[in-house]
C-alpha positions in Angstrom: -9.9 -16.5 -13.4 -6.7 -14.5 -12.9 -4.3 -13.8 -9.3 -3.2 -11.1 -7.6 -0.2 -11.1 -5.0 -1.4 -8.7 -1.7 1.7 -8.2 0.5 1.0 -7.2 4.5 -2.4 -8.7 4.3 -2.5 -10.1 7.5 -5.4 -7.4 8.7 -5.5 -3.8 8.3 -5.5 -2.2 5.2 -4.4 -5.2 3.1 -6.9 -7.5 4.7 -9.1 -4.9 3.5 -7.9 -4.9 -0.1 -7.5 -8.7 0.0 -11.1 -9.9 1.0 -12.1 -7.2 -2.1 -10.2 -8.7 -4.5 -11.0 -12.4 -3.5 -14.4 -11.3 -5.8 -12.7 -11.2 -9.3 -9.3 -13.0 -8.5 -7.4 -15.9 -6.3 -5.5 -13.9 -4.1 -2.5 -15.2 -2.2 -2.2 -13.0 0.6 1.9 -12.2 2.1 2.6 -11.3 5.6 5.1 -12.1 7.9 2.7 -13.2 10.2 0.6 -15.8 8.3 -2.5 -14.5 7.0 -4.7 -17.6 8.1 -8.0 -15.5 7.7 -7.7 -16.6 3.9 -7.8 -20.1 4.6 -10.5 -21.6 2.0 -10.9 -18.4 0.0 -7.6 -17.7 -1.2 -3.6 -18.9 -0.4 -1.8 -17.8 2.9 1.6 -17.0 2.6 4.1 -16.3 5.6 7.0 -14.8 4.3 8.7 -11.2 4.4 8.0 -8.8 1.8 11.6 -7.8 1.8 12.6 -11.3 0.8 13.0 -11.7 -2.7 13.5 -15.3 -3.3 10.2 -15.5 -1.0 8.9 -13.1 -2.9 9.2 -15.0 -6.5 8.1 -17.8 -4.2 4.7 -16.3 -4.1 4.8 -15.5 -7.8 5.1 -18.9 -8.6 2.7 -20.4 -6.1 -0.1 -17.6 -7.6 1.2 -18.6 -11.4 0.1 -22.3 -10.0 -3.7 -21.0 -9.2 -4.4 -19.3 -12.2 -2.4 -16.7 -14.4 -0.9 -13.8 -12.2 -1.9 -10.4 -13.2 -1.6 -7.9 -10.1 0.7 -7.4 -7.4 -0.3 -4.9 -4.3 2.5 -3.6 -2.6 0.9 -3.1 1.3 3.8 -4.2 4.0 5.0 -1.7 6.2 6.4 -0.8 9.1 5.2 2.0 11.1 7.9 3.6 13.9 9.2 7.1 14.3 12.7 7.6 14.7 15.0 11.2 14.7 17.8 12.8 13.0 18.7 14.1 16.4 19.3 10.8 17.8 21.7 9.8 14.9 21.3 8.8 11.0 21.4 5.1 11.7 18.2 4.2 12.6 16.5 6.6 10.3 18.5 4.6 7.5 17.3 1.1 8.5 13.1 2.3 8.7 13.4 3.9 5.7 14.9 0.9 3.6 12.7 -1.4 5.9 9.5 0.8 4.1 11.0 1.3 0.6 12.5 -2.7 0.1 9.4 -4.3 -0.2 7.8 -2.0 -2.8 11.0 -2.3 -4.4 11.2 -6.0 -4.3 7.7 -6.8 -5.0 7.4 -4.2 -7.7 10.7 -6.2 -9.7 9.0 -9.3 -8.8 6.1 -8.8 -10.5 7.4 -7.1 -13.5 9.9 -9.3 -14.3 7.4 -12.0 -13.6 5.0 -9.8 -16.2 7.6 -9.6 -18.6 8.8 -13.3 -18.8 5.4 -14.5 -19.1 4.8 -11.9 -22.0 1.3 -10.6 -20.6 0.3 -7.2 -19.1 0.1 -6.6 -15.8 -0.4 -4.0 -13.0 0.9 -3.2 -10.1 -0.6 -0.9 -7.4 1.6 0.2 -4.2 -0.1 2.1 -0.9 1.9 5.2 -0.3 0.4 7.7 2.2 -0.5 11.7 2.4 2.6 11.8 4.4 5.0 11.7 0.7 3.9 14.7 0.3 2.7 16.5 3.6 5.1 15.3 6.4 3.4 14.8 9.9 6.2 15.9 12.6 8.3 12.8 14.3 7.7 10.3 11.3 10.4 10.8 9.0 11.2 8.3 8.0 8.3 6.8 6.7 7.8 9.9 5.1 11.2 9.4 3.4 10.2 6.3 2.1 6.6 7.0 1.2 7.8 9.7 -1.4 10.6 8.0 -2.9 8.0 5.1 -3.5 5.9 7.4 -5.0 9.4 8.1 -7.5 9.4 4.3 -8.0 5.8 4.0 -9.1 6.8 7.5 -11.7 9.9 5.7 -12.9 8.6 1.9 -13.0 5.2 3.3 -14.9 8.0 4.6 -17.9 10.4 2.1 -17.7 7.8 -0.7 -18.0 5.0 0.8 -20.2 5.9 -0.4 -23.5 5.9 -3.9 -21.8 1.9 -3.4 -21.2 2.5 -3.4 -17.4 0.8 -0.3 -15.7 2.2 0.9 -12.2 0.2 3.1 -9.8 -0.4 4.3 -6.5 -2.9 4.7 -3.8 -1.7 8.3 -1.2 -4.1 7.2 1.5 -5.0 10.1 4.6 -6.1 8.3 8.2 -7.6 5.4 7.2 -9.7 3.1 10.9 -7.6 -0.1 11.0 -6.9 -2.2 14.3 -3.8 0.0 14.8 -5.6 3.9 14.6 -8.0 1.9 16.7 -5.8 0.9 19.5 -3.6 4.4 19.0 -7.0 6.4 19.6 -8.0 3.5 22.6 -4.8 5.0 24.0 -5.3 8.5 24.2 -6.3 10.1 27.2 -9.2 12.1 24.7 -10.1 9.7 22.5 -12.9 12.4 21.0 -10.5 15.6 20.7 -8.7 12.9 18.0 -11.5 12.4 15.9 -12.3 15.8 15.6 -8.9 16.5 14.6 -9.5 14.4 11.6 -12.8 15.7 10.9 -11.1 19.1 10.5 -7.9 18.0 8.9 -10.0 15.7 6.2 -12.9 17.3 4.6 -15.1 14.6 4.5 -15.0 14.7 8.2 -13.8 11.1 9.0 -11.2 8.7 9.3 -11.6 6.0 6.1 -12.7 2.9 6.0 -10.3 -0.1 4.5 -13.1 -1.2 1.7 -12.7 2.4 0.5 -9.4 2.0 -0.4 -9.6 -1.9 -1.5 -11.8 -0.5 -4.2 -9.5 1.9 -5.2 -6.7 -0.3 -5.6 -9.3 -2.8 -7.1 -10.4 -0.1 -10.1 -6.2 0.8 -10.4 -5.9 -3.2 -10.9 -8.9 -4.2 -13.3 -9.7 -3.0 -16.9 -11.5 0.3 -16.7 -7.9 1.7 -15.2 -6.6 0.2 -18.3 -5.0 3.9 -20.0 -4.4 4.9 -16.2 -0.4 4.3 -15.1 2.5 6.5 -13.0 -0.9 7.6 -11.3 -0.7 8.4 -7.4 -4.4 8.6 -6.5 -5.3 10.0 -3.8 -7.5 8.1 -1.3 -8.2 10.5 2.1 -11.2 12.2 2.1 -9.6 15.3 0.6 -7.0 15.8 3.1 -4.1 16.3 0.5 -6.8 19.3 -1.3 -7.1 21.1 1.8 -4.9 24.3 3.1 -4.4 25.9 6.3 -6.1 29.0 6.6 -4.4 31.9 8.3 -7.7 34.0 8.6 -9.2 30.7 9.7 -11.5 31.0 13.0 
């Protein structure tokens, strides 16, 4: 038996990739609200993902379970903020989004590297890195320069065995698309957006992308590293079409 470190698993996506992983590995499960689902099955850990010293924290209490070989990079923080309204704000969300798959990410490695033995790390990025959505900036600032991070870590870290990826996910249905869609006045006209703007015609489901991240952390990914897979029904593969009707 090996563990894996999840950050933000309190529900959502990481919850998600958490309850998957519980199936090959003990999983200690990070979130600033404690993750008390876990209780029994894996380790709950309360603690901010931008903390480092809490951070090795969880290292060592996963070490303690059984040999740590994975770390998922999941905590963020989702609130729009403007240029218009001054660079300040913009600055704080977009280190509050890019410290803790900075902080996990030299967590693990170092932790990979002192105890000599490969590793992998996998960290959730979004479609947005690539293909801004208007009023989110800065998560969309720090979603592509985390996708830099996974490029550079994946070369820096290689010849130590440790592989670093990424999962680019489109609208994924989690408590908080949930509630977002509860509060539009047409609820419906939403979900056909995302039918057209994803192929597949749906939001995704959080097991999808758990068994992505599951594959990027396991042994059949094992020649698979700097990756940025994406995971959203084909929404990064899709142009608009100006003769469109």
């Amino acid at each position: 038996m090996t563990s894996v470190v999840v950050t933000g698993a309190a529900r959502g996506v990481g919850r998600a990739v958490a309850e998957r992983l519980l199936a090959e590995h003990v999983v200690v499960a990070v979130d600033l609200e404690r993750p008390d689902w876990i209780a029994g099955q894996g380790v709950a850990v309360q603690g901010d993902a931008t903390d480092e010293e809490a951070m090795r924290g969880a290292a060592a209490l996963a070490e303690r379970e059984a040999p740590l070989v994975g770390w998922v990079n999941n905590a963020a923080i989702f609130r729009d903020a403007s240029l218009v309204d001054g660079s300040g704000e913009v600055l704080d969300l977009v280190v509050a989004n890019l410290a803790p798959a900075i902080v996990g990410t030299a967590v693990a490695v170092r932790h990979f590297r002192t105890a000599a033995r490969a590793g992998s790390v996998v960290t959730v990025s979004s479609h947005q890195a690539q293909r801004a959505v208007r009023g989110a900036l800065p998560y969309a600032t720090a979603k592509a320069a985390i996708e830099g991070l996974v490029r550079a870590a994946a070369v820096d870290h290689g010849p130590d065995g440790i592989r670093v990826n990424a999962v680019a996910l489109g609208s994924i249905e989690t408590e908080r698309s949930a509630a977002h869609r509860a509060g539009l006045p047409n609820p419906a006209a939403f979900v056909r957006q995302i039918a057209t703007l994803q192929p597949l015609g749906r939001l995704g489901q959080g097991a999808e992308v758990a068994n992505v991240v599951a594959f990027l952390l396991s042994d059949a990914a094992s020649f698979v590293s700097g990756a940025v897979l994406p995971v959203d029904g084909g929404r990064a593969a899709q142009g608009q079409d100006p003769e469109g009707r």
